[in-house]
Wavefront OBJ file of the C-alpha trace (Angstrom):
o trace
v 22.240 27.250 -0.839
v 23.030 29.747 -3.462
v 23.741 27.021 -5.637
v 20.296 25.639 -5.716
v 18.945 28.921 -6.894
v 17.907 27.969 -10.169
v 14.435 25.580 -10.386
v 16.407 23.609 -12.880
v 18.914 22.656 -10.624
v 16.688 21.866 -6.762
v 17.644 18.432 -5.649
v 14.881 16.328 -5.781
v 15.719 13.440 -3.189
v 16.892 13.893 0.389
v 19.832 11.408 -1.567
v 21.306 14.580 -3.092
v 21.162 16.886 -0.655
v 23.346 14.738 1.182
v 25.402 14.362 -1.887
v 25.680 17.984 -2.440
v 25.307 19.436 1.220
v 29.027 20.858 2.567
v 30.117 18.735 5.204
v 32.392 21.314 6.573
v 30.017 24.054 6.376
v 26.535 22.663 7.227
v 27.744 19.766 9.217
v 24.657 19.511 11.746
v 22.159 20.086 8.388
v 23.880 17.092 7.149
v 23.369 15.135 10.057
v 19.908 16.063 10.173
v 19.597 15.178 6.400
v 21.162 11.806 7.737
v 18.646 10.787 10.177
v 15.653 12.266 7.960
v 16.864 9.556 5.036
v 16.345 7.117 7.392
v 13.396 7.793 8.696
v 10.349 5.433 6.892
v 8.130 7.104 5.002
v 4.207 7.196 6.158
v 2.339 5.090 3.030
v -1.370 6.147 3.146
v -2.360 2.431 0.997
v -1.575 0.973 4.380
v -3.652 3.142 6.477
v -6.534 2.615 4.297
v -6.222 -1.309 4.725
v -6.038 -1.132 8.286
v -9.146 1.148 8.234
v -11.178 -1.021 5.902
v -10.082 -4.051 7.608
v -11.870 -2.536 11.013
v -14.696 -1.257 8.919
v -15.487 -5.260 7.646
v -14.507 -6.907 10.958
v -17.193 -4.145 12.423
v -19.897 -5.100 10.010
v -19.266 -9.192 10.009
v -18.223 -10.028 13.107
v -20.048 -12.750 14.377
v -20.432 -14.751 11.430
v -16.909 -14.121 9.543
v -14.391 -17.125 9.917
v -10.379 -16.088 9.009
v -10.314 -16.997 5.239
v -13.779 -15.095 4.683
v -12.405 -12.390 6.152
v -9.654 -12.223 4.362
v -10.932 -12.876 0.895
v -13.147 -9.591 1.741
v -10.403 -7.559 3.067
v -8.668 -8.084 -0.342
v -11.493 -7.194 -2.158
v -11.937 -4.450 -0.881
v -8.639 -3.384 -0.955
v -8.216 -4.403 -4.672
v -11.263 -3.232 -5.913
v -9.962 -1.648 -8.765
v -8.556 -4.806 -10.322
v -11.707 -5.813 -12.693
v -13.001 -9.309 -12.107
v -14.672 -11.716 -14.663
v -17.765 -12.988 -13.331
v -17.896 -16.072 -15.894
v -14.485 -17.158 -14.484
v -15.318 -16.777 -10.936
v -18.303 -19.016 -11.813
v -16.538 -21.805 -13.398
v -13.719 -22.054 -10.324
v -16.600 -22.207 -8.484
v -18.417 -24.692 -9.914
v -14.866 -27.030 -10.414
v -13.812 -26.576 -6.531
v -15.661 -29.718 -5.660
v -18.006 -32.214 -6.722
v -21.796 -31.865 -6.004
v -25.000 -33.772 -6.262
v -26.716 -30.908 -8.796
v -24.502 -29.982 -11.009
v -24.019 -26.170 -10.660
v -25.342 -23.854 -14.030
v -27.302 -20.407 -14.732
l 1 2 3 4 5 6 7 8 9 10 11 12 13 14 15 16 17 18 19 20 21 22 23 24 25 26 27 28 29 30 31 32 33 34 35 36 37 38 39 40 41 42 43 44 45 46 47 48 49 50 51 52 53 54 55 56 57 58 59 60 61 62 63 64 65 66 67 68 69 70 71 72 73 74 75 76 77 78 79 80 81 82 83 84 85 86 87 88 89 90 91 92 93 94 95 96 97 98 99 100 101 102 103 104
């Protein structure tokens, strides 16, 4: 540990502790640096799906079918990803063929 005293040189992965952790010396803090690289790592982005995915099945459930569902959960998930409103439109209006043809 006195080799890490300088901020310059503080591991910055669990990776190189490993790498620079005595084996004789520390052997049961390597072990335990072992099992903690293996461990998965919480992501919060998937929490937040999972909780806006209850939040819309809440709020729509009795008139949501699977794709609907799942075209909102991705909005909502993606909502920073800006969307053109003339394109969306235009698929829209191509998808099939109607009696009126469909224009603002």
């Amino acid at each position: 540990m006195v080799k890490w005293q300088r901020s310059q040189d503080i591991p910055q992965s669990i990776s190189d502790l490993i790498l620079n952790c005595d084996i004789d010396m520390y052997p049961n803090i390597r072990k335990f640096l072992c099992i903690m690289a293996t461990l998965p790592v919480s992501v919060a982005t998937a929490e937040r799906s999972f909780s806006t995915l209850r939040r819309i099945k809440s709020w729509l459930r009795s008139s949501m079918v699977e794709d609907r569902l799942t075209g909102l959960a991705l909005l909502h998930v993606h909502k920073n990803v800006p969307i053109d409103v003339n394109d969306v439109i235009t698929r829209f209006g191509r998808r099939r063929k109607r009696k009126i043809d469909f224009a603002i």
